[in-house]
VMD Tcl script that draws the C-alpha trace (Angstrom):
set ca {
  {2.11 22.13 -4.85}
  {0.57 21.14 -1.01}
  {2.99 19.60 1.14}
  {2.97 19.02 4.94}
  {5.32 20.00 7.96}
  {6.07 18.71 11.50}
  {4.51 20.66 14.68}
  {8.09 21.33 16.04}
  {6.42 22.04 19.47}
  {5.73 18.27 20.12}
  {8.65 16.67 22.24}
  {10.07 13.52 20.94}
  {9.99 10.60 23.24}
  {13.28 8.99 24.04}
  {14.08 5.88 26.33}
  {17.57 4.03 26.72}
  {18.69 5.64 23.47}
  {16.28 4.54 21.36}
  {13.74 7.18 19.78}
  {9.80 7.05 19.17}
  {8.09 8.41 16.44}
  {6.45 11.75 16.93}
  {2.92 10.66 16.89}
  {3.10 7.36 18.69}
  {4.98 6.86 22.55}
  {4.51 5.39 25.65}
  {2.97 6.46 28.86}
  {4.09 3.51 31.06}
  {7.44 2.74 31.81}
  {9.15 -0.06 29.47}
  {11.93 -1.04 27.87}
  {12.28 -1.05 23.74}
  {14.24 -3.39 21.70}
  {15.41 -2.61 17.96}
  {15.47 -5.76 16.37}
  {13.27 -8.16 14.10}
  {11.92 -11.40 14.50}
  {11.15 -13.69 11.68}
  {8.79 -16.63 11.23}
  {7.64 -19.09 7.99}
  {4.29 -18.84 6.47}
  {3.12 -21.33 4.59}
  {1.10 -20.73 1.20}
  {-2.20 -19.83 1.30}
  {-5.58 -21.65 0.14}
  {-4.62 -23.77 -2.85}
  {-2.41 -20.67 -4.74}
  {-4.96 -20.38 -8.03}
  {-2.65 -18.85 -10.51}
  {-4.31 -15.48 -11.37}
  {-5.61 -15.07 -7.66}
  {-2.89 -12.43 -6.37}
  {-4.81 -11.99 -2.67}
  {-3.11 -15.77 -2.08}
  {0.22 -15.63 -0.83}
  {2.74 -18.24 -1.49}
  {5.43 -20.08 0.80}
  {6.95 -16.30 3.09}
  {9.31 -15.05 5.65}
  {7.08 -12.66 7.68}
  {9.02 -10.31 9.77}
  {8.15 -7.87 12.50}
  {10.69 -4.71 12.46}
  {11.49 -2.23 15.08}
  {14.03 0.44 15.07}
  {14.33 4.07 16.41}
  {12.81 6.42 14.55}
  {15.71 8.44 13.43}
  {16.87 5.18 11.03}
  {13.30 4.46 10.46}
  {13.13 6.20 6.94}
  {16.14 5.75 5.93}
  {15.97 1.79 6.88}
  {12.56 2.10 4.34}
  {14.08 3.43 1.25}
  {16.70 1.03 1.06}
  {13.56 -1.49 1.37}
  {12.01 0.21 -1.50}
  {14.75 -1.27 -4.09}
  {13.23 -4.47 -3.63}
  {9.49 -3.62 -5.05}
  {9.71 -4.20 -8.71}
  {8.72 -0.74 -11.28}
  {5.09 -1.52 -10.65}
  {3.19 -2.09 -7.66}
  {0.30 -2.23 -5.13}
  {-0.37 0.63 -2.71}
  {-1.66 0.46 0.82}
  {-2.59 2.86 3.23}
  {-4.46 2.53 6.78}
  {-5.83 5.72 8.78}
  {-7.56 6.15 12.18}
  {-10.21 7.59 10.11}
  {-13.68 9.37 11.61}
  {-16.10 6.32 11.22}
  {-18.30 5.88 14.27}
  {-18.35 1.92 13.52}
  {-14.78 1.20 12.52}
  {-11.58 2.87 14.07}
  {-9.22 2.28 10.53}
  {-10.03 3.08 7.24}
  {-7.95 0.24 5.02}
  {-7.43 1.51 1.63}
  {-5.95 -0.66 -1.23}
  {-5.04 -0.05 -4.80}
  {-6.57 -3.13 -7.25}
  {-4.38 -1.13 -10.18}
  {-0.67 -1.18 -10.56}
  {0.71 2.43 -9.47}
  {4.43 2.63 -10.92}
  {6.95 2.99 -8.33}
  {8.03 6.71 -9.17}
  {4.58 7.72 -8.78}
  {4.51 5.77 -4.99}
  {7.89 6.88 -4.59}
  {7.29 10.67 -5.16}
  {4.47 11.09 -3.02}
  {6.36 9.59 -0.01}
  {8.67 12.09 -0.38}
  {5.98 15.11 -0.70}
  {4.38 13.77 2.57}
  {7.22 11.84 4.24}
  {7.00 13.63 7.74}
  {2.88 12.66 7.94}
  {3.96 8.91 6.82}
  {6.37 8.58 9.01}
  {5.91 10.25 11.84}
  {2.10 10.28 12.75}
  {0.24 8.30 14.87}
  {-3.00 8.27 13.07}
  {-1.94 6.41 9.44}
  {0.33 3.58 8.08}
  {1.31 2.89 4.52}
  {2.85 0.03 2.18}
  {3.02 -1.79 -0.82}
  {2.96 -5.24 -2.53}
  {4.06 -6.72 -5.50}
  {3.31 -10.26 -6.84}
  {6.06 -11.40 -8.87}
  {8.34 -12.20 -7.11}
  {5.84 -11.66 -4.01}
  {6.37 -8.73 -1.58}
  {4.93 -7.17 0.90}
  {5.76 -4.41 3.36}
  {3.47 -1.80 5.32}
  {4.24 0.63 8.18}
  {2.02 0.60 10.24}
  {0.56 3.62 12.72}
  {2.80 2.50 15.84}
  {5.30 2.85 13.04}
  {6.21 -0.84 13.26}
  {7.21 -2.29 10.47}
  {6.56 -6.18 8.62}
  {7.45 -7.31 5.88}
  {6.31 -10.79 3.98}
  {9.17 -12.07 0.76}
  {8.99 -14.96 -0.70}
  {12.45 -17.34 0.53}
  {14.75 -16.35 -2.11}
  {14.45 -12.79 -0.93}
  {15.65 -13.41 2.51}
  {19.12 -12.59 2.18}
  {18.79 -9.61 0.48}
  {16.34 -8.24 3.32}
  {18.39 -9.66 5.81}
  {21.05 -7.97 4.79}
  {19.27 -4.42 4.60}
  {18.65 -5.32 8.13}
  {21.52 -5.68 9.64}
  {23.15 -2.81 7.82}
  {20.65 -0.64 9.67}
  {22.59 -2.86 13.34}
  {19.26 -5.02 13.55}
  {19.08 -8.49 14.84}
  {17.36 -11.13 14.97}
  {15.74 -11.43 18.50}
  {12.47 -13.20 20.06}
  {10.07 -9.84 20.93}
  {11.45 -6.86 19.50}
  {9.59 -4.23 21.29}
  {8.30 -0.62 20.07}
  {5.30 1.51 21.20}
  {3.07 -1.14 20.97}
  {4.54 -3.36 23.23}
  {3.32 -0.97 26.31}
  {0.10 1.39 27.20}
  {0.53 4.44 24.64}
  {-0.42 7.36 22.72}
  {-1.87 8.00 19.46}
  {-1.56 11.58 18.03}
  {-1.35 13.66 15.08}
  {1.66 15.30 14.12}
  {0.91 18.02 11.52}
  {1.34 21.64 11.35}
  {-2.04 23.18 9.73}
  {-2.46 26.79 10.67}
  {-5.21 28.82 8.94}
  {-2.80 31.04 7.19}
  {-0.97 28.60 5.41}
  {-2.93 27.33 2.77}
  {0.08 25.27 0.91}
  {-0.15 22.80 4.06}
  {-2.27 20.17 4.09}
  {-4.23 18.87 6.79}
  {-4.45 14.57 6.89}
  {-7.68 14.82 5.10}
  {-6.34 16.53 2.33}
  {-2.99 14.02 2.30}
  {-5.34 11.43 2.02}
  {-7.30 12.85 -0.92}
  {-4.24 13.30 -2.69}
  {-3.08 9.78 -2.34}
  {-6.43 8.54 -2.46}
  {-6.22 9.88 -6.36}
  {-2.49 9.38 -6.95}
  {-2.35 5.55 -5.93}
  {-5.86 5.03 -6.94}
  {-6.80 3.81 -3.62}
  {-10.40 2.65 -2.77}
  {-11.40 2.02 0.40}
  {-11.19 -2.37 1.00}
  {-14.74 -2.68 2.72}
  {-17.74 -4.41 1.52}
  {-19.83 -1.99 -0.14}
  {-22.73 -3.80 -0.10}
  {-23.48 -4.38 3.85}
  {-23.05 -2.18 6.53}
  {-21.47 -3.88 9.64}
  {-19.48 -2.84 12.57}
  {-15.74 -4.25 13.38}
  {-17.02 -7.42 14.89}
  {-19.50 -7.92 11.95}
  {-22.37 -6.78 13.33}
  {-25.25 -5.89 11.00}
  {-25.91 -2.44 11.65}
  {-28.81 -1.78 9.05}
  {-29.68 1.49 8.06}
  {-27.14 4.31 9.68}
  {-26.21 7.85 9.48}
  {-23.80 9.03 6.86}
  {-21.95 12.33 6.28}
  {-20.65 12.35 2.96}
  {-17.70 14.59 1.22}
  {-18.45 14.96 -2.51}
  {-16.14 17.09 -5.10}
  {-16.43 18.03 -8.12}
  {-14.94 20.43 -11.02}
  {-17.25 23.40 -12.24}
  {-16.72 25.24 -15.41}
  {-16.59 29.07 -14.30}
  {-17.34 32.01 -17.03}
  {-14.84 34.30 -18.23}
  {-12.09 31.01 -16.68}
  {-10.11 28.51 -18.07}
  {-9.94 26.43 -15.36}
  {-12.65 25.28 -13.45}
  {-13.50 25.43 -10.42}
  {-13.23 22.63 -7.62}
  {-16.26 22.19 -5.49}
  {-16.99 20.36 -2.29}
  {-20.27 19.41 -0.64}
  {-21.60 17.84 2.47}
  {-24.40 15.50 2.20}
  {-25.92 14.24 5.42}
  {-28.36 10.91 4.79}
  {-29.27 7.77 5.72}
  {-28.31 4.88 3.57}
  {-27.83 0.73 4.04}
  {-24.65 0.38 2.57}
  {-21.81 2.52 1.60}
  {-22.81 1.90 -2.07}
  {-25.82 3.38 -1.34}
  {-24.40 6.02 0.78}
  {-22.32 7.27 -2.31}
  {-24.39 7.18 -5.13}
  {-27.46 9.26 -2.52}
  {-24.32 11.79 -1.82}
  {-23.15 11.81 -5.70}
  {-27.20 12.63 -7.18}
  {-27.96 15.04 -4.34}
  {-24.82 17.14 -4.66}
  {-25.26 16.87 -8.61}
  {-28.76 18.39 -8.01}
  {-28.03 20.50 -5.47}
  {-25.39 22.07 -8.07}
  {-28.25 23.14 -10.82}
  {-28.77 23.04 -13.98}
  {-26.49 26.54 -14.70}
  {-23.46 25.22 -13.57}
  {-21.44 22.88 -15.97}
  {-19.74 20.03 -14.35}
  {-16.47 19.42 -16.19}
  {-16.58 15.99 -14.66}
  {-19.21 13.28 -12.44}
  {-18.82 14.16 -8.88}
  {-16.71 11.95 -6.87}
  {-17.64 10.94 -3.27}
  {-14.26 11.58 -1.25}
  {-15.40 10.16 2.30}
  {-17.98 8.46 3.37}
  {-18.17 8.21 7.16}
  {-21.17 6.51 9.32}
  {-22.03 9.50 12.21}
  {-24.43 8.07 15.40}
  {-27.57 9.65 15.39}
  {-26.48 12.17 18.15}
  {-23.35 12.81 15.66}
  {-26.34 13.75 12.99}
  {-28.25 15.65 15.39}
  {-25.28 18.07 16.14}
  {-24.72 18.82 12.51}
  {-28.24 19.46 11.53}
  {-28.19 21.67 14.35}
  {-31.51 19.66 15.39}
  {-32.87 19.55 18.79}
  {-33.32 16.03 20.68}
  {-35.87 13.66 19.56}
  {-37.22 11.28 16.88}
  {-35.82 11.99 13.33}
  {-36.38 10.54 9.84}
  {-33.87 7.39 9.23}
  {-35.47 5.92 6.20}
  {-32.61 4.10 3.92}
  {-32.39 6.53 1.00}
  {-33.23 9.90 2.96}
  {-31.05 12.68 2.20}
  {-31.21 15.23 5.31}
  {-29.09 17.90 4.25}
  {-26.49 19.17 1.10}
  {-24.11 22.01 2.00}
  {-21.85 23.22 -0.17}
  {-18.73 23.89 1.68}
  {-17.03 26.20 -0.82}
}
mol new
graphics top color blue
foreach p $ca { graphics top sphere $p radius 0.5 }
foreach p [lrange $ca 0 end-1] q [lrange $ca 1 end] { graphics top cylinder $p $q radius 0.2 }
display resetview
């Protein structure tokens, strides 16, 4: 089974006793506070029972501690989500229009499932710069996500307060105005993972993602059906490169086979970017190969057209960017 490991070469950051996460420090001098500070939310919109995306009456807290109680401080937070629950998970992902990638879970994941994968990929969680992760329940209402300056907040309906208040200050957290972390000063994204070529049981982020991507059954929370930038801009037709797997049936094998391909197209959503990638890779396969099951699109990632250029290996000039043109399938394996 894949797992993942810490580049023991990076240096830890450390200032005034208190220690930053691998993957996220700061390059200008500052000082950090542990601590939490706590404010009221009111309920949102006018609650519709059945409508779980509106919150009711919350604490929201913003959480800082050194990273060496940072994990621990987390699975004692854990025993609050219910056997069932939401997953979340945010990465600086390779979009050329949008810096995170927000994936959600619509489907109850049971908590050993969440649990267990945390544990197979706990240094990537909570150590790199480049991803954040959390979950939410609605009954009683929870909510907590780490996020990738490893800060963490938590949202609990008022009868929870004591109980996470308490967790707190077990872990020698107070209550203060601006606790202050990595964010609170210029700093430094950066990935934390040992991947070397000869160790194919380690997983690279992409391949972390995957994983969780099917284990959670997380889908990325964008609108499918338009194709804007981070400040809403309509971007219209755009580059897209495309990561599409699926399982072939092998002769003289039990087990199939699992294939990926790279499908390079234009497209005006990322609805239509997927279901382009899923038919071209399909026909790309052929007709001799069996497909144990429909090809699944794993990424989807807008590219600017000089992006496009540079993988087609194409020299400069006017190209082809019709919605629904497929440029290139490349079967990677």
């Amino acid at each position: 089974m894949g797992r993942c490991e810490l580049d023991t070469t990076i240096a830890r950051k450390e200032i005034e006793g208190f220690k930053f996460p691998l993957g996220v420090y700061p390059i200008e001098a500052m000082s950090p506070r542990p601590g939490y500070a706590v404010n009221f939310e009111a309920a949102d919109g006018d609650n519709n029972a059945g409508d779980w995306e509106e919150w009711p009456d919350r604490y929201a807290y913003e959480v800082v501690v050194s990273a060496e109680r940072l994990e621990s401080m987390c699975r004692v937070l854990f025993s609050l989500l219910p056997p069932r629950i939401f997953p979340i998970l945010d990465v600086i992902g390779h979009d050329a229009y949008r810096e995170i990638d927000p994936y959600i879970s619509y489907d109850l994941c049971g908590l050993d499932r969440y649990l267990e994968a945390i544990a197979r990929f706990r240094p990537w969680l909570f150590e790199d710069g480049l991803c954040g992760f959390g979950a939410m329940c609605d009954d009683p209402f929870f909510y907590m996500f780490l996020d990738e300056h490893k800060i963490l907040t938590i949202r609990a309906v008022p009868e929870m307060r004591e109980r996470v208040e308490r967790i707190l200050h077990a872990f020698d957290l107070l209550e203060i105005e601006s606790p202050a972390g990595a964010d609170a000063a210029a700093h430094e994204h950066r990935g934390v993972l040992l991947v070397p070529d000869d160790r194919p049981e380690l997983f690279s982020p992409d391949e972390i993602i995957e994983r969780l991507r099917d284990e959670w059954r997380l889908v990325l929370n964008v609108d499918a059906e338009s194709n804007v930038d981070e400040e809403g801009n309509d971007l219209g037709s755009t580059a897209w490169r495309c990561l599409v797997r699926t399982l072939v049936a092998v002769p003289k094998r039990e087990e199939g086979v699992l294939r990926y391909a790279e499908v390079l197209l234009h497209a005006d959503c990322i609805a239509q970017a997927e279901t382009l990638a899923r038919e071209a890779a399909t026909k790309e396969l052929g007709s001799e190969s069996v497909v144990t099951f429909d090809p699944a699109v794993i990424t989807a990632d807008r590219v600017l057209p000089k992006q496009l250029r540079a993988l087609l290996g194409a020299k400069r000039g006017a190209m082809r960017s019709t919605a629904g043109t497929v440029h290139r399938v490349r079967w990677l394996n």
